[in-house]
C-alpha positions, 0 to 999 in steps of 0.5 A: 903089302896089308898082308905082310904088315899084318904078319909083321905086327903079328909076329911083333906080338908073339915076339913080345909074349916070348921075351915075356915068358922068358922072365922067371915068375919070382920077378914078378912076384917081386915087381908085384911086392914093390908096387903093393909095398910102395902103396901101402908105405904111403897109405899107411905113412910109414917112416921107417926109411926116413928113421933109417936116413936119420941114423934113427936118432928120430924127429926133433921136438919143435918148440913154438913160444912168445920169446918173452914167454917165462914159462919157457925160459924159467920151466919148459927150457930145463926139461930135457925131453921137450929139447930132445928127439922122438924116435918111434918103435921100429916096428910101429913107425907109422902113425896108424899101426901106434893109433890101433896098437895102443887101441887094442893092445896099450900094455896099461900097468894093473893097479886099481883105483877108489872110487867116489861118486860126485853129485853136480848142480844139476843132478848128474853122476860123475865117477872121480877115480883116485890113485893116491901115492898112500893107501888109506883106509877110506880112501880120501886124502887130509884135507891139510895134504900139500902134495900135488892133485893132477886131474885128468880128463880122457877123450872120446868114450874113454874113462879110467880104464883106457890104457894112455889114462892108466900109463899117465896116472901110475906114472904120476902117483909112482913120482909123488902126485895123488891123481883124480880121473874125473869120467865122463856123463854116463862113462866109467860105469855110471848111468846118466842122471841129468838130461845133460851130455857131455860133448867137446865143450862141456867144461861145466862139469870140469869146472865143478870138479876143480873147484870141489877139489880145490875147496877140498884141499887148499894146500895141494897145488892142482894140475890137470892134463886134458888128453884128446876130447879132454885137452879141447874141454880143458883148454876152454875152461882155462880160457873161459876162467883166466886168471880165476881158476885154481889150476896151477898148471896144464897140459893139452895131449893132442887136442883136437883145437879146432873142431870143423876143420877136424870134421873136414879132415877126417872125412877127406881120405879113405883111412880118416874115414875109417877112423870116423866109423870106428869112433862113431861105433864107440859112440853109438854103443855110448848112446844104446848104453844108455838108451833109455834117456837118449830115446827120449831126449834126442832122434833115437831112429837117427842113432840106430842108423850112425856112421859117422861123428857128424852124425851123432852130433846132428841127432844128439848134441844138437838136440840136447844141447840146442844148437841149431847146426852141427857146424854152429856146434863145432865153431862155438866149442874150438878150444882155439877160440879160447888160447888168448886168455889162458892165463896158467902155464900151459904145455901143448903137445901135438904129433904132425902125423896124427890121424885124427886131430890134423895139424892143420888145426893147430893154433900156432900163431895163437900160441905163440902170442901168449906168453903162458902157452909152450906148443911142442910138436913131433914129426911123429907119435900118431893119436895119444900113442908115441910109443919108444923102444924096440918092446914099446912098453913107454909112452914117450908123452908121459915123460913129457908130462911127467917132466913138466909138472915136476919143474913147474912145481919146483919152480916160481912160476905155478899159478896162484888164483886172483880174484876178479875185479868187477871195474869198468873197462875203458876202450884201451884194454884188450878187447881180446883178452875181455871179450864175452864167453858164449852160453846156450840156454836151454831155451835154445837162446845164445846169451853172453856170459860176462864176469858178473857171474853165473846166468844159469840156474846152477845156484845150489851147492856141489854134493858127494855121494856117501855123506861126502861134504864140504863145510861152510860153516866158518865161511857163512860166520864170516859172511855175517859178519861182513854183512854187519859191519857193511850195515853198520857202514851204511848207516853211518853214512847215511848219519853223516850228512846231518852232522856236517855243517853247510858250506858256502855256495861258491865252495860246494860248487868248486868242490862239485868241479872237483868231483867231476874232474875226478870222474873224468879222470878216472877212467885214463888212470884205469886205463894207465894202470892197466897199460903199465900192468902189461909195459911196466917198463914204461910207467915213467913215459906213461906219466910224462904223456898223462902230465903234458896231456892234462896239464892245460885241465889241471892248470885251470883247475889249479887255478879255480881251486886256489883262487880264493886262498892266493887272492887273500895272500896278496899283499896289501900294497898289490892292486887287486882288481 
């Protein structure tokens, strides 16, 4: 019996590899395609079939705002793109094949910039590359110009030559903008002239370049647009200066928004890995560039070793800029730290599929709560690419940006910088909206940077190669002169005492109360200004609650103020005791 069921399986065997054999080879040269197909569709994440499904009438752009946002309703609700679909090009719809052919190819317009050399506080070279609407002989706008100045701030190890940066600046310039690509440290050509590098929270030397401009040139709105690394730097500056800050309008291109959970994402799966090594080739080529400082100022053996962002950050930023881990690096500089107190309109476009900056980092319930911020996302677009059409030669961004800026100039809603008012904050203002700004020092040392002013030592004025200046003469006359009439103030005060006559001593102590009750005060009156600034429809409830609240403190101090005066107007027959 073993030996029949041994022949039995025997024969099953070869009957199985018969019916096999009988099965033409191209069948399963096509069961072979399917499974690699399969595999690589969803390892490259490609949407075609879903385009296909959707009659390729494309993603629909979701808007995430405050729904008393007047940004939206007054700017972002008349573009029409931002209400539209996105439909990717056919032949690179997968966000992968859009990252790498902008990478490689781009297809940037060819035109050439002007360039001028801008000297910071603390002697390092930044290149500001100019493409103005009109040519001029120097190259240097009037200073009377009213049109629009748009800065903008490329990613990682990109400058003005990257393909994205120069689809944005012709496209704006072509419209009527004059544009200012403010580089990097050390890129663009520029050696590094200051022991201080850029990194993903560095907004000092965005800072100085608006504020040069705007000194500059008064009149020209200024509009900036951050892209990648460059919308993070950005956005924190918009969030570190409020509502002191020149800018009239931004816009954030796939920031990165929280910077550890972009480390955690990007080394989690295969193809993110690869991203990682292929940025950490741009910055280790970045670092050998300049070698000659970076050996001295960071772990050079470290760098000669790099394969990952983390990496770099661990033997470079951490060293130069004193943070004592790369995560402490990475959680003081997430610009969605900073969403709550940008205080200009700000468009934020993200693409859900981008390799490098996940969604999962997005700050949405953030940006939903201020009323300054429009947060537009797609299904689809990959990192900075967004490619359109079957010869994908547009960007679908660009018109996006492009679209924005233009309504929000024609519009009512630009912004206009204040002044800051130094004044005591009572415990009923946002503690969100006032809350300290962290600075590393350079003795390693974290300190609280308040609105009182600079604690650094970057006190000197900015400077622009090639006798570039700003003039300060009118502004240091006026100065002065405020300087004497302050004088001249005091010492009329201080004369004052000694002319006025000496007062009874009930009275100076009636009016002493008074005072006192006045400082008291004046703390809930700040606290009500502040209140009506942000309800002001409620201003006739807030002083019906501070009458009832203060009305027995009022009435006793009614009653000692006017005491005197009601007793001597009392009638001669009324008994007085």
């Amino acid at each position: 019996m073993e030996a029949v069921v041994g022949d039995g399986d025997e024969s099953a065997v070869e009957l199985l590899l018969r019916a096999a054999a009988l099965v033409p080879a191209r069948h399963y040269a096509l069961a072979a395609f399917a499974v690699v197909f399969v595999l690589v569709y969803r390892f490259l994440e490609f949407h075609v079939v879903g385009d296909l499904l959707r009659g390729f009438r494309g993603g629909r752009v979701e808007l995430t705002f405050h729904p008393a946002s007047e940004i939206y309703h007054g700017v972002v609700s008349k573009c029409r793109s931002l209400h539209g679909r996105y439909l990717a090009t056919p032949w690179l719809a997968s966000p992968h094949l859009q990252t790498l052919f902008l990478g490689i190819f781009g297809r940037p317009p060819s035109f050439t910039y002007k360039r001028k050399l801008y000297t910071t506080n603390d002697g390092a070279t930044i290149a500001l590359d100019w493409l103005l609407t009109t040519d001029s002989e120097d190259g240097i706008l009037s200073k009377d110009t009213s049109e629009a100045l748009v800065v903008i701030v490329p990613g990682l190890t990109s400058d003005s030559s990257a393909a994205y940066v120069k689809h944005l600046a012709y496209s704006l310039a072509r419209k009527g903008c004059n544009i200012v690509v403010s580089n990097h440290r050390g890129l663009g050509g520029v050696s590094i002239t200051s022991d201080r590098l850029y990194h993903a929270g560095f907004t000092q030397d965005v800072r100085e370049v608006i504020n040069y401009l705007h000194d500059k040139y008064p009149r020209a709105p200024m509009l900036c647009v951050g892209t990648s690394l460059g919308a993070n730097i950005v956005v924190k500056y918009l969030g570190e200066e409020g509502e002191n800050t020149p800018v009239a309008g931004a816009i954030s291109i796939c920031s990165p928004w929280d910077l550890l959970v972009g480390d955690r994402f990007i080394s989690r799966k295969l193809v993110q890995r690869f991203y990682d090594k292929v940025m950490a080739i741009g910055l280790k080529g970045y670092a050998e560039l300049h070698q000659p400082l970076l050996a001295r100022v960071s772990n050079w053996e470290g760098i000669k070793k790099l394969r990952s962002i983390r990496e770099y950050h661990q033997h470079v930023t951490c060293i130069v800029a004193k943070y004592e881990t790369v995560d402490t690096y990475y959680r003081l500089n997430n610009s969605a730290n900073y969403v709550g107190n940008v205080s200009v309109p700000l468009l934020c476009v993200n693409a859900l599929d981008d390799p490098v900056c996940t969604k999962e980092a997005i700050p949405w319930d953030e940006c939903r709560a201020n009323k300054n911020i429009v947060l537009a996302t797609t299904p689809n677009g990959g990192h900075l690419a967004f490619f359109q059409g079957l010869t994908a030669r547009r960007l679908w961004w660009i018109g996006v940006v492009s679209e924005f800026l233009f309504t929000l100039l024609d519009s009512k809603y630009m912004h206009q910088q204040k002044a800051q008012d130094h004044i005591l904050h009572s415990s009923l203002e946002s503690s969100i909206d006032k809350s300290p700004y962290v600075n590393v020092m350079e003795d390693g040392m974290i300190a609280p940077v308040t609105d009182d002013g600079p604690c650094d030592d970057f006190t000197s004025s900015n400077q622009i190669v090639n006798d570039i200046k700003v003039d300060n003469g009118d502004i240091a006359q006026q100065n002065e002169h405020a300087k004497e009439i302050d004088d001249a103030n005091t010492t009329e005060v201080n004369a004052m005492p000694s002319q006025i006559p000496e007062q009874p001593a009930e009275q100076q102590g009636e009016e002493h109360f008074v005072n006192k009750f006045h400082d008291a005060i004046a703390p809930v009156k700040r606290s009500i200004n502040q209140l009506t600034r942000y309800q002001g429809k409620s201003v006739w409830l807030l002083a019906y609650i501070a009458f009832v609240t203060s009305w027995p403190l009022l009435g006793s101090l009614a009653f000692i103020a006017f005491r005197k005066k009601f007793r001597n107007n009392l009638p001669a027959k009324w008994p007085r005791r």
